[in-house]
N, C-alpha and C positions, 0 to 999 in steps of 0.2 A: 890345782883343785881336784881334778880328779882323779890323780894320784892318790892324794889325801882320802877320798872318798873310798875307791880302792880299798887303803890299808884301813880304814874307819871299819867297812864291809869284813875283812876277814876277822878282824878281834872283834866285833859287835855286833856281828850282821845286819840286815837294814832294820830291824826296831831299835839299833842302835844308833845308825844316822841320820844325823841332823843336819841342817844349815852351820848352825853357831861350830859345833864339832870338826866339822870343815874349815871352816875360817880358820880355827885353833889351828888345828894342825896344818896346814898351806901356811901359816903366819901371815892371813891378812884380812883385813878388815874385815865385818862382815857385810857392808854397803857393797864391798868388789862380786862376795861372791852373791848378793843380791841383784847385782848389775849384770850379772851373766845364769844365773837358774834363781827364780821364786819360788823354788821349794826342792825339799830334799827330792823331791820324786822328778823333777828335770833332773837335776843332778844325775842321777841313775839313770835318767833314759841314755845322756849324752853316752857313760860308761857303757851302758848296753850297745849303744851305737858304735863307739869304740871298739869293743870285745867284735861285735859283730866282721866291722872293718879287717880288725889282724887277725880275725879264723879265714874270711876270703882271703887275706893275702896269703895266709900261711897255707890254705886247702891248694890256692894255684898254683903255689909254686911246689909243694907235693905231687898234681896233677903231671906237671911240666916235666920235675924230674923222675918220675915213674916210667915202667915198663908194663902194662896193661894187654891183655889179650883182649877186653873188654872192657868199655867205659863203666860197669858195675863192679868188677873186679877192684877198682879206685875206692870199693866200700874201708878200706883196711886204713888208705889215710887220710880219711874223713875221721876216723874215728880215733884215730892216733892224736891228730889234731889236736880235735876236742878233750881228749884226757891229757894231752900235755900240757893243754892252757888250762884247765884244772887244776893242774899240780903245780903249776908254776907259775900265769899268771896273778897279780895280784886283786881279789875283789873277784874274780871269775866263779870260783868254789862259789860264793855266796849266789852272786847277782845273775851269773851265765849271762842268756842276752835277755835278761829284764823278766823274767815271769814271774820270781819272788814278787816285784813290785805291785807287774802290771800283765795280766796275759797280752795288752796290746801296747806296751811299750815303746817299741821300734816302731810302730808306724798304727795309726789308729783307726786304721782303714782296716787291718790284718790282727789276727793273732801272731805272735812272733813266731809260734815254727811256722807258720806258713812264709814268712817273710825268711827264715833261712831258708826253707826248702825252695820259694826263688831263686835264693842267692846262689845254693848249690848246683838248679837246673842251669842258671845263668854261664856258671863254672864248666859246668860239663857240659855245654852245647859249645862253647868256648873253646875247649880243649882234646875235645873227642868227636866232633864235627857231627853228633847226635840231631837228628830233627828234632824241634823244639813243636814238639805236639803237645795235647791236651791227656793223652796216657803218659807221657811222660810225666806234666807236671803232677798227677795225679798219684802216682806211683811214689812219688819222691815228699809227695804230700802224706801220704801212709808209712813210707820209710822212715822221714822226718819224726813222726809221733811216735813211731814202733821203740824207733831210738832212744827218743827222749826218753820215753817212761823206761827201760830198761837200765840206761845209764845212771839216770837217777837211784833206783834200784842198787847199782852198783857200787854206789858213792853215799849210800844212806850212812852206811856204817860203818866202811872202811875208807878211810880220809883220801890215800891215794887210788882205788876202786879195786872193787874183787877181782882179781883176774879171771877168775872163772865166768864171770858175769859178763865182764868188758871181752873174753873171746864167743863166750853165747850172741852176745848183741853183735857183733860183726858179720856171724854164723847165720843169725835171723836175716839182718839187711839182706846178707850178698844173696842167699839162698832167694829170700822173694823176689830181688831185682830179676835175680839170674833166672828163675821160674816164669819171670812175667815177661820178660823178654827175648828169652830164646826161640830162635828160629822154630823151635818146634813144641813150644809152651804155649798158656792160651792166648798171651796175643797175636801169636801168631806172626811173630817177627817184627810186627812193627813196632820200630824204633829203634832197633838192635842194629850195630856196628861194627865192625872189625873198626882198630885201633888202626890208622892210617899208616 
């Protein structure tokens, strides 16, 4: 079914997804797909929650096999990432992780970038042995949105995204993380890492 949804989302977008349109195309019932989401807008959360799920896997295992001088330096396949499940992904271009719908989607406590820029911190304190402080999260909380609205920007017009835009947005993250964390930047080092 959310498959279904998915492929509903890129030919329709979501004023195009229904309940009933799902069932059609999953080939079943529509009691099944009422017995698992009461409205099209569950439907798309679970997706966002999905989408959400395979950009951590795919960020950590980027993380893993990379060569970093600095856990901000990782800005490059964060964002790689995310333009590769744009392009390829199915239902991602429309839904990403849920803001079309709902800016609190993923979790209704949070607006959803804040709920990736968790997921990210989560990732990189993970991976990069970073103290999980309050400038961090903070940092990755302005990262997160810097992003968003750039990427968006970069994908408004051109289906697989400008590249000039998608190397700007890279260029913004790494240069703030890099300015707000270096040893001799205004935070004055804290939080910043040598890659172990």
């Amino acid at each position: 079914m959310l498959d279904a949804c998915a492929e509903i989302l890129d030919e329709n977008g979501y004023d195009g997804l229904s309940t009933t349109k799902v069932a059609q195309r999953a080939d079943v019932a529509i009691g099944s797909v009422y017995q698992f989401f009461p409205d099209k807008r569950a439907i798309a959360q679970e997706l966002a929650l999905r989408n959400l799920e395979m950009f951590g896997e795919r960020v950590a295992h980027g993380l893993a096999e990379g060569d970093f001088a600095h856990w901000y330096d990782a800005v490059g396949t964060v964002i790689d990432t995310f333009v590769d499940m744009h392009r390829t992904v199915p239902g991602f271009r429309v839904l990403r992780f849920g803001d079309i719908a709902d800016v609190r989607l993923l979790d209704a406590g949070e607006e959803n970038n804040a709920v990736v820029a968790d997921r990210l911190r989560a990732l990189l304190v993970d991976a990069f042995a970073v103290p999980d402080t309050g400038e961090l999260a903070r940092a990755l909380a302005v990262a997160v949105e810097a992003a968003d609205a750039v990427l968006k920007l970069a994908f408004r017009d051109v289906r697989d995204g400008d590249p000039a835009l998608l190397a700007e947005v890279e260029r913004l993250i790494t240069g703030y993380l890099a300015h707000h964390f270096e040893a001799d930047g205004p935070a004055g080092g804290a939080g910043s890492r040598e890659t172990p």
